[in-house]
C-alpha positions in Angstrom: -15.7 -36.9 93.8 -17.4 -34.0 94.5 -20.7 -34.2 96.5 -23.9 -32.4 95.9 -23.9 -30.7 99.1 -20.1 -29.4 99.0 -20.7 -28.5 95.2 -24.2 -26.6 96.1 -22.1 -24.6 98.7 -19.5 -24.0 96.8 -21.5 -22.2 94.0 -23.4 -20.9 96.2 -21.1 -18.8 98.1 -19.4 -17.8 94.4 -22.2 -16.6 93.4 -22.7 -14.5 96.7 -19.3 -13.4 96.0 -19.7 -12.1 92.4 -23.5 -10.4 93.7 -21.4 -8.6 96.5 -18.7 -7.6 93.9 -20.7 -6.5 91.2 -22.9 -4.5 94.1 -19.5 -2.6 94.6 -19.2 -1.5 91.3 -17.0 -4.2 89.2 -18.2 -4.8 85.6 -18.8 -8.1 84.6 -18.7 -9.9 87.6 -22.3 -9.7 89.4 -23.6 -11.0 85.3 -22.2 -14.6 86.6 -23.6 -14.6 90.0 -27.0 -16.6 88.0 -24.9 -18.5 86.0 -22.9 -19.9 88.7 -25.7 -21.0 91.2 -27.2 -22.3 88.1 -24.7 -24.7 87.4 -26.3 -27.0 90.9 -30.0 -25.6 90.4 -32.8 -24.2 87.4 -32.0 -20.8 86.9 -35.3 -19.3 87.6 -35.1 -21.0 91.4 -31.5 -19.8 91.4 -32.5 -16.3 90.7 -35.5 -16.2 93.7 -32.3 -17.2 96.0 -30.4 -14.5 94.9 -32.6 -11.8 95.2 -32.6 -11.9 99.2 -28.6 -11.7 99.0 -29.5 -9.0 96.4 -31.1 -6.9 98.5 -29.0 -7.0 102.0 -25.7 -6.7 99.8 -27.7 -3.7 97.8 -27.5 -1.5 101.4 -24.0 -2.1 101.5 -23.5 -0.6 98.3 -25.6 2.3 99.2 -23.7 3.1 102.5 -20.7 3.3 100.3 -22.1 5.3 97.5 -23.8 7.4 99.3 -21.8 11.0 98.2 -20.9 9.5 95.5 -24.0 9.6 92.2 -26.0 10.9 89.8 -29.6 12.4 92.0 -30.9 13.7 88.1 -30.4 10.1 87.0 -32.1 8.7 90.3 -34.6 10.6 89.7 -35.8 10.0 86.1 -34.9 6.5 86.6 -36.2 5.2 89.7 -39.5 5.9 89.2 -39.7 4.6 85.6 -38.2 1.7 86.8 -41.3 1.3 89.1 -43.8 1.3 85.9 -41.6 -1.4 84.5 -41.8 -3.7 87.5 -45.3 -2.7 87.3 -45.9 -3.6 84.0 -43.7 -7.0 84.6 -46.0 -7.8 87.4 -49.1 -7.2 85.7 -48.3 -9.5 82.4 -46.1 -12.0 84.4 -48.1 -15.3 83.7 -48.5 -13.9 79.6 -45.7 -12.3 78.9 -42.7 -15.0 77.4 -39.4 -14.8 79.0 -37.5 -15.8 76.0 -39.0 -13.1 74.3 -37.6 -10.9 77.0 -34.2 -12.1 76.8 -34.5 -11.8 72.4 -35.3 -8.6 73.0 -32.5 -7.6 75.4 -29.8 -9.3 74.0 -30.4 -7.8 70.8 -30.3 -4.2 71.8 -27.6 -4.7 74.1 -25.5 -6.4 71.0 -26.4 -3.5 69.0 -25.5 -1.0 71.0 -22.3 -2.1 71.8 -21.4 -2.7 68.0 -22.5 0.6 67.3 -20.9 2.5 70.2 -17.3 0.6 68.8 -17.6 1.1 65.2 -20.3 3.2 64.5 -19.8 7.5 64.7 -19.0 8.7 67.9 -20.4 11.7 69.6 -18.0 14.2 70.5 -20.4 15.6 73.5 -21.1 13.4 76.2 -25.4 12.9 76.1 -27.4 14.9 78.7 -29.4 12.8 81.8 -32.9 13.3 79.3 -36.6 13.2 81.1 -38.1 11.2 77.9 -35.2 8.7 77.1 -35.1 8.2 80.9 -38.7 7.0 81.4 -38.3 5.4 78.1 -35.4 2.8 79.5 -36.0 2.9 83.0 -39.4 1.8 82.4 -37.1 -0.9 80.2 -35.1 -1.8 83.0 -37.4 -2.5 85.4 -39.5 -4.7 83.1 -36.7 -6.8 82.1 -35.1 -7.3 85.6 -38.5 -8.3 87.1 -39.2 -11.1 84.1 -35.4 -11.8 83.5 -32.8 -10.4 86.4 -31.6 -8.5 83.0 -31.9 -4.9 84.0 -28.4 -3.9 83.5 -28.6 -3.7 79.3 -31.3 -0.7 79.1 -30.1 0.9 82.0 -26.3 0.5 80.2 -27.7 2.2 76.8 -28.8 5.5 78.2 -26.2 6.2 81.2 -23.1 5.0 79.5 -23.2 7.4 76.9 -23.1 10.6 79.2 -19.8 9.4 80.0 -20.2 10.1 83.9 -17.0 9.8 86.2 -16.8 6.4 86.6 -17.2 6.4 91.0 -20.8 8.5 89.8 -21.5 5.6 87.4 -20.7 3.1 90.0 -23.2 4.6 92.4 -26.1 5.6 90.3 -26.0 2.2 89.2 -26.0 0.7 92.7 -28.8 2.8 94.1 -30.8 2.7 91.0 -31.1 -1.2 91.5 -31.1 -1.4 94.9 -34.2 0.6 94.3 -35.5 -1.8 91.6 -34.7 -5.2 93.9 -36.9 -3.4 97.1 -39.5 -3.2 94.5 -39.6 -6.5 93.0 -39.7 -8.4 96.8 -43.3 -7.4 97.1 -44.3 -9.0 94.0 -42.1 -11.8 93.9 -43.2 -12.8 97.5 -47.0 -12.7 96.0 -46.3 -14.9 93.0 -44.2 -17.5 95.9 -41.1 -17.1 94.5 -39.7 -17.1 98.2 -39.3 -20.7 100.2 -38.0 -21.6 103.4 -34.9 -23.1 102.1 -34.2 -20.4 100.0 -34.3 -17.6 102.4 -31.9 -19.8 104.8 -29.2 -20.3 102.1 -29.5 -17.1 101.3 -29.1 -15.8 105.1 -26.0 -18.2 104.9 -24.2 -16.6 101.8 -25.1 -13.1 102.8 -22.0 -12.6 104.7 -20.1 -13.4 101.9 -21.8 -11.0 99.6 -21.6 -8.2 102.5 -18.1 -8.6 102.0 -17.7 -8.6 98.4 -19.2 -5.5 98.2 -16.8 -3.5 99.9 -13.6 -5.3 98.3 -15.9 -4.2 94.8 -15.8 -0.8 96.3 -12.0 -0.9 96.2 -11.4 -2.2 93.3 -13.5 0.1 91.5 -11.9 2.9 93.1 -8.3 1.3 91.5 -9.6 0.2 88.3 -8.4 3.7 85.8 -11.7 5.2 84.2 -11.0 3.8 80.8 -10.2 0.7 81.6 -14.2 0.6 83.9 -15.6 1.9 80.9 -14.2 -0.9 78.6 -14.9 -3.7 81.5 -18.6 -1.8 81.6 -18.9 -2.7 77.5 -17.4 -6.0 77.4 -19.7 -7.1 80.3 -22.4 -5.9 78.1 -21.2 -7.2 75.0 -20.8 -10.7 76.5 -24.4 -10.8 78.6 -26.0 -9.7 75.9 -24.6 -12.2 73.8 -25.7 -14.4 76.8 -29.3 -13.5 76.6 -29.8 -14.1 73.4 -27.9 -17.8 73.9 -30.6 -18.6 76.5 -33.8 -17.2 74.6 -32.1 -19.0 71.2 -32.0 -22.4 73.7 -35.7 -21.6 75.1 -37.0 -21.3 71.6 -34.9 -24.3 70.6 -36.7 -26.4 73.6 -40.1 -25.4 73.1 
């Protein structure tokens, strides 16, 4: 039999693993970095751990994107993404994180079924100032309440159909940009402990890593094949969120 301790460490460094992976590009796998370390802990304590390991891995995956992005997209995004977090902040102890993940999953669903059956566009869409604010505000909200920025931030840059090594990177500045943010308020509203930040300093080298074997693998993976692995990851953590807000409303 497995003890506590061993299974603790165990998900614990997986779920370092799959941050530092997903930091390097690689659909899907930083979606189960939460999931994993929730299997030995509440999710909500699971995600404060992470977000240290988030953050170290983050510059990582900014040294090795760092010729490689979109600056337009950094630049509507980023700070839009600010107002979000903002906004998040501001409304934390009101605003219902079910409703957050409803919300989320439900576009991210929709999307994805209409971007597979629905008309496609023939021209790749533009990096737009007012859809930009619109979902990077989005973003930020939703990964300060729910860790669930990836959806909104997936429905406006996917479409302009940007080489997938640009996609990679915008996406890992962008929210290494949006996790620098949210330790500020997070530290305010104590979602930092002792024992947190020194299992997180444990993992870290794991994640550190992960990031650069993400790196190379993204740089394998053919462009269609990331672009179907960015869908399907957004397919099934959509379909994820709405599981968890369904449950929440279920428990309350």
């Amino acid at each position: 039999m497995m003890g506590p301790d061993i299974a603790f460490a165990l998900a614990a460094g997986a779920a370092a693993f799959a941050v530092g992976t997903g930091k390097g590009g690689v659909p899907m796998i930083g979606m189960l970095a939460v999931p994993i370390l929730s299997l030995v802990m509440p999710p909500i304590a699971a995600a404060g751990l992470l977000l240290p390991v988030y953050v170290v891995s983050d510059m990582f995956g900014v040294w090795a994107y760092r010729r490689e992005y979109s600056g337009r997209n950094l630049a509507i995004l980023a700070p839009s993404a600010a107002v979000g977090i903002a906004v998040g902040w501001a409304t934390a102890s009101i605003v219902s994180e079910a409703f957050v993940l409803l919300m989320v999953g439900i576009i991210g669903v929709s999307f994805c079924l209409a971007s597979w059956f629905g008309r496609r566009s023939a021209e790749p869409h533009r990096a737009d100032v007012p859809r930009g604010l619109f979902w990077g505000a989005v973003a930020g909200f939703t990964s300060f309440v729910t860790h669930a920025g990836g959806p909104p931030y997936q429905m406006y840059v996917v479409p302009q159909r940007l080489p997938k090594m640009v996609y990679a990177g915008t996406s890992t500045i962008l929210f290494a940009a949006i996790n620098w943010m949210k330790v500020p308020p997070y530290w305010a509203l104590g979602q930092f402990s002792p024992g947190n930040l020194k299992v997180a300093l444990l993992v870290m080298p794991v994640a550190i890593v992960a990031t650069f074997v993400g790196v190379r693998l993204t740089r394998t993976i053919p462009e269609r094949l990331f672009y179907r692995l960015v869908m399907a990851a957004l397919f099934l953590l959509s379909l994820k969120l709405l599981y968890d807000a369904l449950r929440s409303f279920a428990g309350a």
